[in-house]
C-alpha positions in Angstrom: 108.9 97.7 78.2 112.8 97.2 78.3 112.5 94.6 75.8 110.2 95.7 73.7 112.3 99.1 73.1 115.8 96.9 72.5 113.6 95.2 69.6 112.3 98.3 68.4 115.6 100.0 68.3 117.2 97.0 67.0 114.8 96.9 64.1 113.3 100.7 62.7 116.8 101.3 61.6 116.4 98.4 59.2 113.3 99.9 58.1 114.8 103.2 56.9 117.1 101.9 54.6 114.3 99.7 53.4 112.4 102.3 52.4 115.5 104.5 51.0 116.3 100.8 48.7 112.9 101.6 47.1 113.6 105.1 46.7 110.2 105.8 49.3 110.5 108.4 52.0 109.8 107.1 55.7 106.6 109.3 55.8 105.1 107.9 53.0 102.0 106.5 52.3 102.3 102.6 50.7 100.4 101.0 48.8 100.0 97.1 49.4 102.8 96.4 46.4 104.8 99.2 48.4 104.3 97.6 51.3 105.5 94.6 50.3 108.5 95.7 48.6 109.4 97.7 51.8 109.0 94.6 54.1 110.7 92.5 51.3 113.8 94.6 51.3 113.6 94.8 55.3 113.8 91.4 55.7 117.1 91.1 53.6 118.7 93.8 55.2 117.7 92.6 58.6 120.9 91.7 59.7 122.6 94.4 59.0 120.7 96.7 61.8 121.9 100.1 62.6 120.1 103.3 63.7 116.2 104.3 65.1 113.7 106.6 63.6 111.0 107.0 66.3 108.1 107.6 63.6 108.7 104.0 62.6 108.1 102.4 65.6 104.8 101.2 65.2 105.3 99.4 62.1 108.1 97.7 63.6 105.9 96.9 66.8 103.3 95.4 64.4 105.5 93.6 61.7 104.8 90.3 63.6 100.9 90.5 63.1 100.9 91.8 59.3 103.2 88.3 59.0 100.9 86.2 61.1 98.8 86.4 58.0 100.8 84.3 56.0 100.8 82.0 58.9 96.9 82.3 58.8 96.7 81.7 55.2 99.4 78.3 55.6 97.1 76.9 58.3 94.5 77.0 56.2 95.7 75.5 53.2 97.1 72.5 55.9 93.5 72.0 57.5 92.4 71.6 53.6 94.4 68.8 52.9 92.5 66.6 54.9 93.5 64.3 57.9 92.5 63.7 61.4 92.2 67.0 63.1 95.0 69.5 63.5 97.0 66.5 61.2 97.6 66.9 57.8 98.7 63.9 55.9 102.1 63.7 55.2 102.0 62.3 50.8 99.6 65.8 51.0 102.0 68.1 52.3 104.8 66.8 50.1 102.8 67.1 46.9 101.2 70.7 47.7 102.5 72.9 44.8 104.4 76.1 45.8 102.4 79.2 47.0 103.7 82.7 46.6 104.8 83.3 50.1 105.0 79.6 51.3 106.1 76.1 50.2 105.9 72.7 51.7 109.7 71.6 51.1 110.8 69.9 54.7 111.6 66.2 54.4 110.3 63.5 56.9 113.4 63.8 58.7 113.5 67.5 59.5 110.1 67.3 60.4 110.5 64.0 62.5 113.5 65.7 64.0 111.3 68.9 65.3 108.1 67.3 67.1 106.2 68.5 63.4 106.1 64.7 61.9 103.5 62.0 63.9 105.4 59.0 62.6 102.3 55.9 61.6 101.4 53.7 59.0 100.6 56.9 57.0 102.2 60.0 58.8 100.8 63.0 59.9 102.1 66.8 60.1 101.0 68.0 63.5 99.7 71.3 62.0 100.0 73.6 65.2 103.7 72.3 65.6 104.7 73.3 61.8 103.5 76.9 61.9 105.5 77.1 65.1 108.2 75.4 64.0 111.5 77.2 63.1 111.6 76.8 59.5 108.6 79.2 59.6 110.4 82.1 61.5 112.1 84.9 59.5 114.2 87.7 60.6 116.5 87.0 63.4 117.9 89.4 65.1 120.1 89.7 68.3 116.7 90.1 70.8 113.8 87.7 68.4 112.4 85.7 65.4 109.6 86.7 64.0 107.5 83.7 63.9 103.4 82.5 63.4 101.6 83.6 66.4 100.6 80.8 68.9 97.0 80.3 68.7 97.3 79.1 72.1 98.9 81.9 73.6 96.0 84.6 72.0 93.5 81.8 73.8 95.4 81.6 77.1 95.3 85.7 76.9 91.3 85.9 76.3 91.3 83.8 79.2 93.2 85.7 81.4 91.8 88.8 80.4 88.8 87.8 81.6 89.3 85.6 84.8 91.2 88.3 86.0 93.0 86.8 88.6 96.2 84.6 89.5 94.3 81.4 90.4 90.5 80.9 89.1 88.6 78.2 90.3 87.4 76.0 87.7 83.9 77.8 87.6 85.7 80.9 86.7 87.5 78.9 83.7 84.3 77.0 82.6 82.6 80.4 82.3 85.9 82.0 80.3 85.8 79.4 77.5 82.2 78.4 77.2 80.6 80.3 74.6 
């Protein structure tokens, strides 16, 4: 709870002179073009943090998720390029055109260089390690980076939310995952 109030703090500041750059008041209602012109201007003030409104906690506290959709719609578009799965082949990636939120520009080395690239005959992009990886994160700030949410992790939590317990025997685990 200690950390999750530094990032909040850190962060709804940010948010009040996003709105104020739009000329919207805090307790406004947006629209989804609002919306996105609020969070736009957030993310370029970002680093320039000062101040907390309490009322704008919860967006702050949910920023991630409403960004996780990008992420969501990226996957997707990787998955469609064909491949093995969770690859996407590297000539594919490379000549994907630019999407509104989202472009394909990393070279073989970057992504070589970050665990993203399965080097081959005809390479691959390890989809689950680009969404991750850090060329996908956006506004750092002294406690996190806003990145795409692990699929894994949301997994491992379903799991542990229903095992319940520390160390499950493998019965336990079977019956978690099995649909």
């Amino acid at each position: 709870a200690a950390i999750e109030h530094l990032v909040v703090e850190d962060s709804v500041g940010v948010l009040a002179h996003a709105y104020a750059a739009n000329g919207l008041e805090t307790a406004a209602e947006l629209g989804e073009a609002d919306l996105h012109e609020v969070l736009r201007s957030y993310l370029l003030l970002f680093r320039y943090s000062e101040g907390a409104e309490v009322d704008q906690q919860d967006l702050a506290r949910k920023y991630g998720k409403w960004q996780d959709a990008e992420c969501l719609d990226m996957k997707s578009t990787l998955m469609r390029l064909g491949g093995a799965p969770g690859l996407a082949p590297f000539e594919a990636f490379r000549k994907e055109p630019d999407h509104g939120t989202y472009q394909f520009r990393e070279g073989a080395g970057y992504l070589a260089a970050t665990g993203i690239l399965q080097a081959g005959e005809a390479p691959q992009v390890r989809i689950a390690n680009y969404l991750l990886g850090p060329s996908n994160c956006i506004a750092p700030s002294r406690y996190y980076t806003v990145c795409c949410l692990n699929d894994c992790e949301r997994l491992l939590g379903d799991v542990e939310a229903q095992v319940r317990r520390p160390a499950p025997t493998a019965e336990a685990l079977l019956a978690a995952v099995r649909p």
